[in-house]
C-alpha positions in Angstrom: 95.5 120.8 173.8 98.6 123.5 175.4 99.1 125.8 172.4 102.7 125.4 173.4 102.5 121.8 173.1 100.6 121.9 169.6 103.2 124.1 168.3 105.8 121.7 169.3 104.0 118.9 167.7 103.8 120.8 164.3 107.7 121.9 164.4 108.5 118.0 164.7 106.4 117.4 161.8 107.9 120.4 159.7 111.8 118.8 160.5 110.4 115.4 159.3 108.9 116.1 156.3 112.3 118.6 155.5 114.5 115.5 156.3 112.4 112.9 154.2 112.9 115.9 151.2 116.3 115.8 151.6 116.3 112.0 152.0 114.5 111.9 148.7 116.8 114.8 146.8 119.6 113.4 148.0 118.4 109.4 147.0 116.1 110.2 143.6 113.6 107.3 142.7 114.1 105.6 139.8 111.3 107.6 138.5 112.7 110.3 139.0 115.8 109.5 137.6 114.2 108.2 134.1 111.2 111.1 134.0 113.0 113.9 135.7 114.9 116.4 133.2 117.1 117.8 136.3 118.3 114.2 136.6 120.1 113.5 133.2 123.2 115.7 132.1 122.4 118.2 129.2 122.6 116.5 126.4 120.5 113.6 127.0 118.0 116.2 128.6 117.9 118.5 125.7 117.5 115.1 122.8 115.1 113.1 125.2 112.9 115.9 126.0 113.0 117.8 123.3 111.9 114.5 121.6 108.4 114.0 124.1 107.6 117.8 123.1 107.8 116.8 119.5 105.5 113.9 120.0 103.3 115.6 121.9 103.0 118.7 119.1 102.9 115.7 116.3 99.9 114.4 118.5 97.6 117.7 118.6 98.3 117.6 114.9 96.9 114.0 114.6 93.6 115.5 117.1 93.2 118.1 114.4 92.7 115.5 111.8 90.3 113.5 113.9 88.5 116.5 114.9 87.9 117.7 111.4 86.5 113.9 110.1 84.3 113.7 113.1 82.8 117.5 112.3 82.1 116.1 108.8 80.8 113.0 109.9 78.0 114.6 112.5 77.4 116.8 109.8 76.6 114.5 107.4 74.3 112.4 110.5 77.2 109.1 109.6 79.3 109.5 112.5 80.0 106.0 114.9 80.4 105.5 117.8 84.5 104.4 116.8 85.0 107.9 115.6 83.8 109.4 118.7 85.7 106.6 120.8 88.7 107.4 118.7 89.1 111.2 119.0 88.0 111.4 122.4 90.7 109.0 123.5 93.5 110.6 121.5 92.1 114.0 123.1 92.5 112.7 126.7 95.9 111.1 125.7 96.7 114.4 124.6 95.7 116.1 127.4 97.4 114.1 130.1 100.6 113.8 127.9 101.2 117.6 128.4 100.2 117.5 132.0 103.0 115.0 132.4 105.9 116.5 130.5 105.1 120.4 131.7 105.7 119.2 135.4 109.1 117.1 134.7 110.2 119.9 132.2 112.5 122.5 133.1 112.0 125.8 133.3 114.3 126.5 130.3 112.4 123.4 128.0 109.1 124.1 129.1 109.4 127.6 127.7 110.6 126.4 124.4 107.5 123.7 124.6 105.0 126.4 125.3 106.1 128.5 122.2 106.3 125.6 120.2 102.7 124.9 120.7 101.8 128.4 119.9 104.2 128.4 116.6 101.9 125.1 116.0 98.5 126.6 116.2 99.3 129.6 114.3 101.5 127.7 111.3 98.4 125.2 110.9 95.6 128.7 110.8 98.2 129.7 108.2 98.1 126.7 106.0 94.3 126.3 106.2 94.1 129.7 104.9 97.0 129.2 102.4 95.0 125.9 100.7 91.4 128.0 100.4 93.5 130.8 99.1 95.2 128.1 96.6 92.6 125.8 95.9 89.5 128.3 96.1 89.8 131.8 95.3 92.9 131.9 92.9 92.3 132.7 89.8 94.6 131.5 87.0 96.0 134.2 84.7 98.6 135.7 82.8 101.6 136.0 85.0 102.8 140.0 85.8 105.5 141.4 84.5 108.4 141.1 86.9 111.8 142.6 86.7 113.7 139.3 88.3 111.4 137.3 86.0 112.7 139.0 83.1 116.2 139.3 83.9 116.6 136.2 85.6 117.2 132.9 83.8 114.2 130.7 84.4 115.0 127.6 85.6 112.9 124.4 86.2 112.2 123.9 89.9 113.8 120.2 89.4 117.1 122.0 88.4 120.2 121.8 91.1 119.9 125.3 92.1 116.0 125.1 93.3 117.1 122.2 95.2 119.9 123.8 96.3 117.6 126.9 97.6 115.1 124.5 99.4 117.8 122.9 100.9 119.4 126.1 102.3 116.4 127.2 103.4 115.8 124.5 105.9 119.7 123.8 106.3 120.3 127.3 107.7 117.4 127.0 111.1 118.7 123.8 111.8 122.2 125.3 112.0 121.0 128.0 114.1 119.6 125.3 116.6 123.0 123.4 116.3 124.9 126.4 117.6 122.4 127.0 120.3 123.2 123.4 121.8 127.1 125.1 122.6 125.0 127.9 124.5 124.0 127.9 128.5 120.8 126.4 129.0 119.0 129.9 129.5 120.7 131.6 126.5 119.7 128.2 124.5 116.3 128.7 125.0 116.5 132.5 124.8 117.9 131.3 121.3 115.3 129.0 120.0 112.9 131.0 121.5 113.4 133.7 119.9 113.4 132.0 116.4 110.0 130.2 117.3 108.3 133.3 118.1 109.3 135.6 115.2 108.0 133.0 113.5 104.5 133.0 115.0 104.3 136.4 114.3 105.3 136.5 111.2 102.8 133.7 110.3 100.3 135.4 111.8 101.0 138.5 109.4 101.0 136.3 106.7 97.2 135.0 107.0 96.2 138.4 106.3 98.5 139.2 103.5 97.8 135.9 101.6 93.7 137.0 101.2 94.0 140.1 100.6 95.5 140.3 97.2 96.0 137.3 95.2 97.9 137.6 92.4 98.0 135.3 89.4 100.5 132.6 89.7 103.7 132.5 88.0 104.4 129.2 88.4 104.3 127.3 85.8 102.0 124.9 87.6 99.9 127.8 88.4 98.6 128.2 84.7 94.7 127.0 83.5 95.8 124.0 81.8 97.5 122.6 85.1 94.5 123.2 87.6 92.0 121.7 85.3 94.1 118.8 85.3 93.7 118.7 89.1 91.1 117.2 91.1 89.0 120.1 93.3 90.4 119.8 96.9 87.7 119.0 99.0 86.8 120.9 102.6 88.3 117.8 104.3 91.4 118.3 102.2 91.9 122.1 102.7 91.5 121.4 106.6 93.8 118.0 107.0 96.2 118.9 104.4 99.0 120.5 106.2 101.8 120.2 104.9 104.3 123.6 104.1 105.4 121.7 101.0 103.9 121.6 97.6 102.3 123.1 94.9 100.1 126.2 95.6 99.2 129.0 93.9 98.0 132.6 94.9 99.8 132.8 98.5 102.4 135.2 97.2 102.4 137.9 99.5 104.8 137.5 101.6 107.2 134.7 100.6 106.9 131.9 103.6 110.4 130.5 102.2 111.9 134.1 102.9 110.5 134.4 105.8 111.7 131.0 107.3 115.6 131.3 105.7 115.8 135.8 106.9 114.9 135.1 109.9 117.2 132.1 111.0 119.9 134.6 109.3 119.1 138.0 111.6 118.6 135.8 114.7 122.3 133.6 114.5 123.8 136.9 113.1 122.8 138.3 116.0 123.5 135.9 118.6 126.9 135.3 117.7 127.9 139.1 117.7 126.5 139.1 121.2 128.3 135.7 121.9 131.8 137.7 121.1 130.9 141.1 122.0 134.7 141.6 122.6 135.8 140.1 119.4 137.1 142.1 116.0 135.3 143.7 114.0 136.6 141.7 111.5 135.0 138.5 112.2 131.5 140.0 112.8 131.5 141.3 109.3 133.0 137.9 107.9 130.0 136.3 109.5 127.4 138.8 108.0 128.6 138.2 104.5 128.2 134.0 104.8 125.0 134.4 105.9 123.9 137.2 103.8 125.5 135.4 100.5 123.5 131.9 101.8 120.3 134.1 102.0 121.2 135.8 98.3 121.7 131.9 96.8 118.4 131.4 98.3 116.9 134.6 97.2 118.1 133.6 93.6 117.0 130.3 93.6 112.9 131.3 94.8 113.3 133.9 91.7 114.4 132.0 89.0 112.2 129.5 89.2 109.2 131.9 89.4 107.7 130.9 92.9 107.4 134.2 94.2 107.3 137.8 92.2 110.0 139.9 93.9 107.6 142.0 95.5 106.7 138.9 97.5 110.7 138.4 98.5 111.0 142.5 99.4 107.7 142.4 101.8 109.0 139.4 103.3 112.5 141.0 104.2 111.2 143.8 105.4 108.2 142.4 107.6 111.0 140.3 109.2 113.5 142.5 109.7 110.6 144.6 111.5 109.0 141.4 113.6 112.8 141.2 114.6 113.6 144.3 115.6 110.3 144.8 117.4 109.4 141.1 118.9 113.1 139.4 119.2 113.2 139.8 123.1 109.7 139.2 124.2 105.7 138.9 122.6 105.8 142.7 123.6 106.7 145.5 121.3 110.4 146.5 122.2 109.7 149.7 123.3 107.8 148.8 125.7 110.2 146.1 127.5 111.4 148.0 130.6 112.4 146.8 133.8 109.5 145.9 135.9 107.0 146.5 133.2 104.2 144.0 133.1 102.4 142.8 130.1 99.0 142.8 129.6 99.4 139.5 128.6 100.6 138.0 131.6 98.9 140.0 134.0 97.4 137.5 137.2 100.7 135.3 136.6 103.2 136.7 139.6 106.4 135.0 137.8 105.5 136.5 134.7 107.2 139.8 135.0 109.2 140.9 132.4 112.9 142.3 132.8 113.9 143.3 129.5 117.5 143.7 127.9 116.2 146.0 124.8 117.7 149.4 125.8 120.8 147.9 126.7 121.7 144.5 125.3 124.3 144.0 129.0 121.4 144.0 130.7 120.6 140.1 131.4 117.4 138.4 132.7 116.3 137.9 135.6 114.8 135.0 134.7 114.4 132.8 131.6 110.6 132.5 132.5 110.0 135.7 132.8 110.5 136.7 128.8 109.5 133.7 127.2 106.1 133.1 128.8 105.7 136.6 129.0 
């Protein structure tokens, strides 16, 4: 065939697949418009989807479960053949769940998704560890002496003001992601992102300090009497059992409750000072002491009911101040966010690079991919 004539042939077929794009852009499917994020305004984009990536995290939970009663059933030589049926589906539903929703997602969601999932697999390492920490190698004992201990009224953790903390403590993130639903799509998942990931690496910090020293308990709950009224938790039970809520003993260092409640504090603090960069001064330091006297009410309330020594509460503060100061813009270290730097991280990814703002907080992304999957 005449080159001429072939490359005739393949600009026709270039125009006609471009026209049947924009045919299809222009008309969207009805599969597209139901499973398509682009297609639905905001709102409905941000409940629905955020929804399907909450299923899909509740999901690798449920695999975990699964995967840890088939381990002890081959180990035992019990297993059946429903078990294996059982996890093996749930694995591909899994699988092809998040292969679906990462290529309808936007860029903006997707980001949020992918450090959701890593928030996910580090907060369940950090439970597993907390319940062999509780349930294994604490050793009940005489509480320390503990100057908010003695100073402090003790109160029962059924009284108003524990409930009060606890409830502050998960009020105050979901407030923060309330604001960020009046932000910009890319500042909203700057936002959350940023919450989500100094909490992954705060976690992460906290598996180490949790086994390295364990103190006595000064719960109540935590004395002899209590624990040999308690049934030993079996392997099944430290592995499944993830919850954040209940009664351990022997994860003191740091405090998780600080942890969670400071650093939903630093990261709206911040956010809204750079939300009204031009406005007073006055109104920035208004907003500093609510949030600081919500964190103090909540700092009181862990305290006087003796869940934490106050060496727990100060290691906590200052672990997050420093995962914030160091981690708030990217999962590089701050000082080494420069434009055009690459991280090691994401090197072989050629949307990955990062663009960072640290040096000078004007400075604005280039893209929301490029410091949230960074």
């Amino acid at each position: 065939m005449n080159i001429k004539v072939r490359k005739e042939l393949i600009f026709k077929s270039k125009q006609k697949s471009m026209g049947e794009s924009t045919r299809s852009k222009q008309n969207p499917t009805l599969f597209v418009t139901l499973f398509n994020e682009s297609a639905h305004p905001k709102w409905l984009a941000t409940s629905v989807w955020m929804c399907a990536a909450a299923t899909i995290l509740g999901i690798y939970i449920l695999l975990w479960t699964y995967l840890v009663d088939l381990g002890l059933e081959i180990s035992d030589n019990h297993y059946s053949a429903w078990s294996v049926g059982t996890t093996g589906l749930l694995a591909v539903t899994a699988a092809i769940s998040r292969h679906t929703l990462v290529r309808k997602l936007s860029s903006n969601t997707l980001s949020i998704f992918v450090h959701a999932e890593r928030l996910v697999v580090v907060a369940v390492a950090m439970i597993i560890v907390k319940n062999v920490v509780s349930m294994w190698m604490h050793v009940p004992g005489k509480p320390l002496f503990d100057v908010s201990h003695h100073f402090l009224p003790h109160l029962s953790e059924d009284s108003a003001i524990s409930k009060g903390s606890e409830l502050m403590t998960n009020a105050i993130p979901v407030l923060g992601l309330i604001l960020s639903s009046f932000q910009t799509p890319v500042h909203q998942a700057r936002s959350i992102n940023s919450f989500l990931r100094v909490l992954t690496i705060s976690y992460f910090f906290r598996i180490f300090t949790i086994t390295v020293t364990i103190l006595p308990g000064p719960a109540n709950h935590c004395s002899a009497a209590e624990i040999e009224s308690d049934a030993i938790m079996l392997l099944r039970d430290v592995l499944t059992n993830l919850s954040f809520s209940g009664k351990s003993c022997g994860d003191l260092i740091f405090s998780g409750h600080t942890l969670l409640s400071f650093s939903a504090v630093l990261l709206i603090g911040r956010a809204l000072d750079r939300n009204d960069a031009m406005g007073s001064l006055f109104k920035s330091v208004v907003r500093w002491i609510v949030l600081g006297l919500c964190q103090v009410f909540i700092l009181f309330g862990i305290l006087a009911t003796h869940k934490h020594y106050t060496v727990d509460v100060v290691v906590a503060l200052i672990v997050v101040w420093f995962v914030v100061e160091v981690f708030e813009h990217g999962w590089i270290p701050r000082q080494y966010q420069s434009v055009g730097y690459m991280s090691p991280i994401s090197l072989g990814s050629p949307n990955y690079r990062y663009f960072g703002d640290s040096m000078n907080e004007k400075v604005e992304y280039i893209s929301i991919q490029v410091n949230d999957f960074d």
